[in-house]
Structure formats: C-alpha cells, structure tokens
VEXVEX-548794 format. One line per 3 residues: number of its first residue (from 1); their letters; for each residue x, y, z of N, C-alpha, C. Coordinates in nm, 4 decimals, padded with zeros to 6 digits. Atoms other than C-alpha are relative to their C-alpha. Layout:
BEGIN
NUM	A	X,Y,Z,X,Y,Z,X,Y,Z; ... .
END
This chain:
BEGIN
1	XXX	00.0839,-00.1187,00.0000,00.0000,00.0000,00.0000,00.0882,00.1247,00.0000; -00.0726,-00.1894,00.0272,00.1493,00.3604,-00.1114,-00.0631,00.1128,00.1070; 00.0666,-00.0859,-00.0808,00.1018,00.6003,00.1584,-00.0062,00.1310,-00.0767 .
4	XXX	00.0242,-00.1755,00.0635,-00.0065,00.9502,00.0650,00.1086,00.1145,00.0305; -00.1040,-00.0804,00.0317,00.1845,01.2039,-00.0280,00.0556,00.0817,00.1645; 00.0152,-00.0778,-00.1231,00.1096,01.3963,00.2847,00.0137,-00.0526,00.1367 .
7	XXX	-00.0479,00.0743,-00.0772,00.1704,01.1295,00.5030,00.1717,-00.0077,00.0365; -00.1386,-00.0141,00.0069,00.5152,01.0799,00.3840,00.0488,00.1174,00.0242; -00.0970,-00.1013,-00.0885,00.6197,01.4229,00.4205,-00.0001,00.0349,00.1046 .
10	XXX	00.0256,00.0336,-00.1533,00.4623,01.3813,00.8078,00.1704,-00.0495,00.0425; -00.0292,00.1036,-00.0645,00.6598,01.1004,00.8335,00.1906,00.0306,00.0067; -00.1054,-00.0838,00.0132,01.0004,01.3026,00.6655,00.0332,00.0791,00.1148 .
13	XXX	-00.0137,-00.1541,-00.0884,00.9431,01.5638,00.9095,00.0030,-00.0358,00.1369; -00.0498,00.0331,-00.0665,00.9233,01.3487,01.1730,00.1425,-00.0505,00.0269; -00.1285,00.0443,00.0476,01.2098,01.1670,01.0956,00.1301,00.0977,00.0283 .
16	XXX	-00.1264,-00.1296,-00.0259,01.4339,01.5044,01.0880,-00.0035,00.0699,00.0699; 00.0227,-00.0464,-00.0878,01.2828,01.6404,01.3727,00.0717,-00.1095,00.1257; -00.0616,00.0722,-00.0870,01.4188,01.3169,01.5677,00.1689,00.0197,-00.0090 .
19	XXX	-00.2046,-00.0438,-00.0011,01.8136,01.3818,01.4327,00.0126,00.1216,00.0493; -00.0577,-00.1322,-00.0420,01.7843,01.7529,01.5400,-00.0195,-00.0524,00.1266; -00.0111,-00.0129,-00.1520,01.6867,01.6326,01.8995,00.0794,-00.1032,00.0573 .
22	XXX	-00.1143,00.0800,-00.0532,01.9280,01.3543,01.9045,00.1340,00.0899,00.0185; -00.1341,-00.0509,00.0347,02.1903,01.6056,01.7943,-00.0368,00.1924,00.1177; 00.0469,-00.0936,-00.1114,02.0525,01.8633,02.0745,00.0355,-00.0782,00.1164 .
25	XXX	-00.0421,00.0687,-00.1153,02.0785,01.6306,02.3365,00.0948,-00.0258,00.0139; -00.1079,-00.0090,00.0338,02.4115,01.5250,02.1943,00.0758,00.1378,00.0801; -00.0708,-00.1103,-00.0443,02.5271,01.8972,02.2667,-00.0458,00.0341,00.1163 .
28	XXX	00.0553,-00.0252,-00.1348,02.3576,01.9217,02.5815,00.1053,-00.0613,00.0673; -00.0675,00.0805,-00.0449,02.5509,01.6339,02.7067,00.1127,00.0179,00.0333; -00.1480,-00.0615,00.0081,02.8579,01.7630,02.5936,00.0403,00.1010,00.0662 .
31	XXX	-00.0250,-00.1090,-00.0802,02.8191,02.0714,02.7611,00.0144,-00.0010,00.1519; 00.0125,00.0619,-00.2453,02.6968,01.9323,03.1205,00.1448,-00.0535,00.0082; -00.1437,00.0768,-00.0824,03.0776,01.7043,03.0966,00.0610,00.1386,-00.0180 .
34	XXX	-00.1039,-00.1207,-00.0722,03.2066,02.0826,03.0622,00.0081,00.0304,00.1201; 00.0361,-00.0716,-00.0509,03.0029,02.2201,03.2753,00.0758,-00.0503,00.1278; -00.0241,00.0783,-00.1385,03.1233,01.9244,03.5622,00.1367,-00.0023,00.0213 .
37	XXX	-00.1354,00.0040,-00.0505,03.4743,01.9519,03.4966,00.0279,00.1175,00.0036; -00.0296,-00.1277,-00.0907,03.4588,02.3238,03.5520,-00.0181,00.0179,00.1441; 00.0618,00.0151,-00.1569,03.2755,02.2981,03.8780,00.1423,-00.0953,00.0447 .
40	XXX	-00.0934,00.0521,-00.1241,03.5698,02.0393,04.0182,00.1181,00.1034,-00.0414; -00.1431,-00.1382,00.0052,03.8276,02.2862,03.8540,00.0583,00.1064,00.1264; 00.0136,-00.1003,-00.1389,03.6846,02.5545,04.0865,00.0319,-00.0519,00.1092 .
43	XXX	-00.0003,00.0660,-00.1325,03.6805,02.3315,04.3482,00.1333,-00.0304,00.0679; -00.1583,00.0534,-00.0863,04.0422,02.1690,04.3699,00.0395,00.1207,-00.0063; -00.1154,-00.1015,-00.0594,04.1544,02.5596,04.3374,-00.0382,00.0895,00.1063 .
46	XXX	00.0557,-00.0470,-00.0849,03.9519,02.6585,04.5901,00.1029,-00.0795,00.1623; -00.0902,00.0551,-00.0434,04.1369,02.3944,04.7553,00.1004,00.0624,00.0500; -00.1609,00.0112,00.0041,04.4932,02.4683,04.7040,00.0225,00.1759,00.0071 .
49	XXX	-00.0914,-00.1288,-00.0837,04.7203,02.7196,04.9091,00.0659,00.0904,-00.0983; -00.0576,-00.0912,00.1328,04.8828,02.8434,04.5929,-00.0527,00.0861,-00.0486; 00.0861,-00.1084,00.0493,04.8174,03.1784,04.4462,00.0302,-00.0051,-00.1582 .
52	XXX	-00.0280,00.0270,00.1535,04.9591,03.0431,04.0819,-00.0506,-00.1518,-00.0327; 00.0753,00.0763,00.0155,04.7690,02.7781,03.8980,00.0253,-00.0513,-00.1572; -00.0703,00.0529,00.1535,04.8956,02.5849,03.5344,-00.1148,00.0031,-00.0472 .
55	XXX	00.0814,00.0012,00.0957,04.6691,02.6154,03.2377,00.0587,-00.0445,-00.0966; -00.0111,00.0652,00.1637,04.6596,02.4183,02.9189,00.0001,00.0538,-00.0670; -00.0175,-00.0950,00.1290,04.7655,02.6451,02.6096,00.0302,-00.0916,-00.0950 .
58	XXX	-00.0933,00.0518,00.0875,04.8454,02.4482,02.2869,00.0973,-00.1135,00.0316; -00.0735,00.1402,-00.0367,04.9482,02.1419,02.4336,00.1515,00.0590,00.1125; -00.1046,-00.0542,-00.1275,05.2120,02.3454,02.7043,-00.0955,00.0100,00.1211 .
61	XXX	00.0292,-00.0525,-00.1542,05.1367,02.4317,03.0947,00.0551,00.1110,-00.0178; -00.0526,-00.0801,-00.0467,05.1499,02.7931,03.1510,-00.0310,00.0329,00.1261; 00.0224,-00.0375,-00.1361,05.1696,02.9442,03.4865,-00.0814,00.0842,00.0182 .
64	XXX	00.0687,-00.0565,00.0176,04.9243,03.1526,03.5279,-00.1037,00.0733,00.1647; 00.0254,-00.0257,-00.1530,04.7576,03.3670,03.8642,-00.1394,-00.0533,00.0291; 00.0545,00.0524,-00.0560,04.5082,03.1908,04.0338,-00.1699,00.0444,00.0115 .
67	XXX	00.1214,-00.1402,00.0206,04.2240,03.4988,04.0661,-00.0301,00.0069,-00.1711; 00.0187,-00.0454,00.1291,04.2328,03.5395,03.6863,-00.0241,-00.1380,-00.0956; 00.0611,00.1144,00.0310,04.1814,03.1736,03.5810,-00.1052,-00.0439,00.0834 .
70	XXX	00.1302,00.0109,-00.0418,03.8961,03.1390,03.8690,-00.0902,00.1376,-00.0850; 00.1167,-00.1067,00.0714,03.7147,03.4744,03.7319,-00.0308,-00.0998,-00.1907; 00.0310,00.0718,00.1357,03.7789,03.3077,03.3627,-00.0963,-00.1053,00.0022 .
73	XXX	00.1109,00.1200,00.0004,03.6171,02.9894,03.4657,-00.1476,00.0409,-00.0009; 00.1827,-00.0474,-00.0405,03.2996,03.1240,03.6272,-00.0450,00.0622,-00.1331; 00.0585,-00.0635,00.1056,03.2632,03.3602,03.3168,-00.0608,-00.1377,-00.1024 .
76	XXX	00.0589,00.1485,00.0977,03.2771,03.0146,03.0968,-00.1267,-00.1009,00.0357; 00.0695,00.1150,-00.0998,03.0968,02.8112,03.3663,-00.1626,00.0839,-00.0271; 00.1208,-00.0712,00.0200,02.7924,03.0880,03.3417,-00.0324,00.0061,-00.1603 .
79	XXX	00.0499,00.0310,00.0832,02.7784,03.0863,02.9872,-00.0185,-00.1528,-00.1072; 00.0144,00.1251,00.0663,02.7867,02.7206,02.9437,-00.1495,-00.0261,00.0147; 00.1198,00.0394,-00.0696,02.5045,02.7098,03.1863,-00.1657,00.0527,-00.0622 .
82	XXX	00.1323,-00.0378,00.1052,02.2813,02.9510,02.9558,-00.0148,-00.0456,-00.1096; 00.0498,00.0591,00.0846,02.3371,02.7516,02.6871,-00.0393,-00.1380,00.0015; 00.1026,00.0760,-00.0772,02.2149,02.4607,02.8378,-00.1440,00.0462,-00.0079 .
85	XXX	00.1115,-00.0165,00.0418,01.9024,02.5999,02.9140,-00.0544,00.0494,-00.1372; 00.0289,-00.0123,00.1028,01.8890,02.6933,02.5558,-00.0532,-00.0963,-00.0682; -00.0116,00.1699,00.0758,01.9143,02.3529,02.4526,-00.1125,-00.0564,00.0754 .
88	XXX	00.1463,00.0006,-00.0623,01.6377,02.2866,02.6931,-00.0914,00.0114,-00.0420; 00.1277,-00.0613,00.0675,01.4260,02.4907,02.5635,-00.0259,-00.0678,-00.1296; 00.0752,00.0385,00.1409,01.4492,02.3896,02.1927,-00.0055,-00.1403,00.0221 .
91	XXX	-00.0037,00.1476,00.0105,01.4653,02.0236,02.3053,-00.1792,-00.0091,00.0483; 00.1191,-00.0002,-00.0829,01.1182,02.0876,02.4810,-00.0902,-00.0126,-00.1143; 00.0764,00.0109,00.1058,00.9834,02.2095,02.1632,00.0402,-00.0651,-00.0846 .
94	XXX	00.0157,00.1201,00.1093,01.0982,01.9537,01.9301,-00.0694,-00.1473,00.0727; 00.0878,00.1053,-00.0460,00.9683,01.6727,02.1758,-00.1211,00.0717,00.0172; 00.1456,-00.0189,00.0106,00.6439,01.8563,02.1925,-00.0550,00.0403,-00.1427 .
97	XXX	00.0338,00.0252,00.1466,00.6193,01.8808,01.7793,00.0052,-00.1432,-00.0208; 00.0330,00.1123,00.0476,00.7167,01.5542,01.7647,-00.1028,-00.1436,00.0587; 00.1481,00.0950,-00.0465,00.4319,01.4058,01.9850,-00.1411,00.0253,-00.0937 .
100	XXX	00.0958,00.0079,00.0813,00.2346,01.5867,01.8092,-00.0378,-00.0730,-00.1780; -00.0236,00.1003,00.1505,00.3403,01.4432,01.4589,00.0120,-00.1551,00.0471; -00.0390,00.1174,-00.0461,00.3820,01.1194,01.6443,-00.2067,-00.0354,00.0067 .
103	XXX	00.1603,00.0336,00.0236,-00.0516,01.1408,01.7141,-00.0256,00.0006,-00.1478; 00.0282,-00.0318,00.1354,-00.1272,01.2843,01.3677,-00.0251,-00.1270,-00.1043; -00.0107,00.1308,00.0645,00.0448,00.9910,01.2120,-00.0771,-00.1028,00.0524 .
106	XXX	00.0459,00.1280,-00.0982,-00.1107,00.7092,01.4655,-00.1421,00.0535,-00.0793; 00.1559,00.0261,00.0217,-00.4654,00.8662,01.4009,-00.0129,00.0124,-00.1673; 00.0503,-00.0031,00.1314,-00.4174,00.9074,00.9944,00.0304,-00.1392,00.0148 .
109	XXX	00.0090,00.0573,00.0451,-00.2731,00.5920,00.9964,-00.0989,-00.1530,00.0553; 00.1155,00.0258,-00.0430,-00.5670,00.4385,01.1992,-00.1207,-00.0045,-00.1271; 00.1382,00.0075,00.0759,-00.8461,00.5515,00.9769,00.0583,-00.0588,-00.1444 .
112	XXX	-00.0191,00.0361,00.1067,-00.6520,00.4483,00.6827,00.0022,-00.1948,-00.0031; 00.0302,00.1334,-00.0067,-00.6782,00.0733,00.8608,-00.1416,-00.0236,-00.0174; 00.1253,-00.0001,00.0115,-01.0459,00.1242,00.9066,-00.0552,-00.0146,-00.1507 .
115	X	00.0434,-00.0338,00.0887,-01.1010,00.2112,00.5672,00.0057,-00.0604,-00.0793 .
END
C-alpha cells in the first residue's frame, strides 16, 4: 500500500525532527561534561594554598595567577550554563512537535486501517 503524499512528508518531518533532537541532546551532554569539569576545577583551586595555577595552552602548561583563571572559569561556567538551558528549551519544543506528529500519524494511519 502507497502512503499519501502527505503522510510521507509527516513522516520526513518526523524523521528530521528526531536527528535535530538527538543532535541537541548530543550537545547538551557535551556541555553538562564541561560544565562538571569546571565545577571540580573551581573546586580543587579553591582547595589549594597556591596563588599560581597551570593552564593548558596548545598542548604546554602555563603558569598563570590563580584569581584570573577562577574569574575566567565562572565567566565560561555561566555561559555554558545559559546555553544549556537553551538547549532545553528547543529540546522541549521539538519533543512537543514531535508528539504531536507522532498522534497525527497514529490517528491518519488508523483511519486508513479502518477504511
């Protein structure tokens, strides 16, 4: 049986609505393992007695003051955290388009058993 035209491009649109929210969640994901290895960052230098602190440049350790790589973090750490909820958000509305294309389909392809 050939489904209708209008079905199939449903069924398209679902379809590519599921890779954008795999590939949303994907970057969500990715962001939270930033987000967690900033948070212990802060933490062990919150820690430590030292007022100088090594940073990763280009595959070297530079030395670097302690105050000015915590302010850096937090700045990063806060805008990881808003894009997160970004990703939130559009993840919200692609799982609530794709329930709805998820009924749509179920009840066209319902009456098209009936019929």
């Amino acid at each position: 049986m050939e489904l209708p035209e209008n079905v199939q491009s449903q069924l398209m649109q679902f379809q590519q609505l599921q890779q954008q929210l795999q590939a949303i969640t994907l970057q969500k994901q990715q962001i939270e393992s930033q987000i967690a290895e900033m948070e212990k960052a802060l933490k062990e230098m919150e820690i430590s007695q030292s007022d100088d602190v090594y940073k990763m440049a280009g595959g070297i350790l530079i030395k670097r003051n302690k105050g000015e790589v915590e302010e850096e973090l937090k700045e990063k750490l806060e805008t990881l955290k808003l894009r997160t909820k970004t990703l939130e958000k559009q993840e919200k509305k692609l799982q609530e388009r794709l329930m709805e294309l998820q009924e749509s389909l179920q009840k066209i392809l319902q009456e098209s058993n009936m019929a």
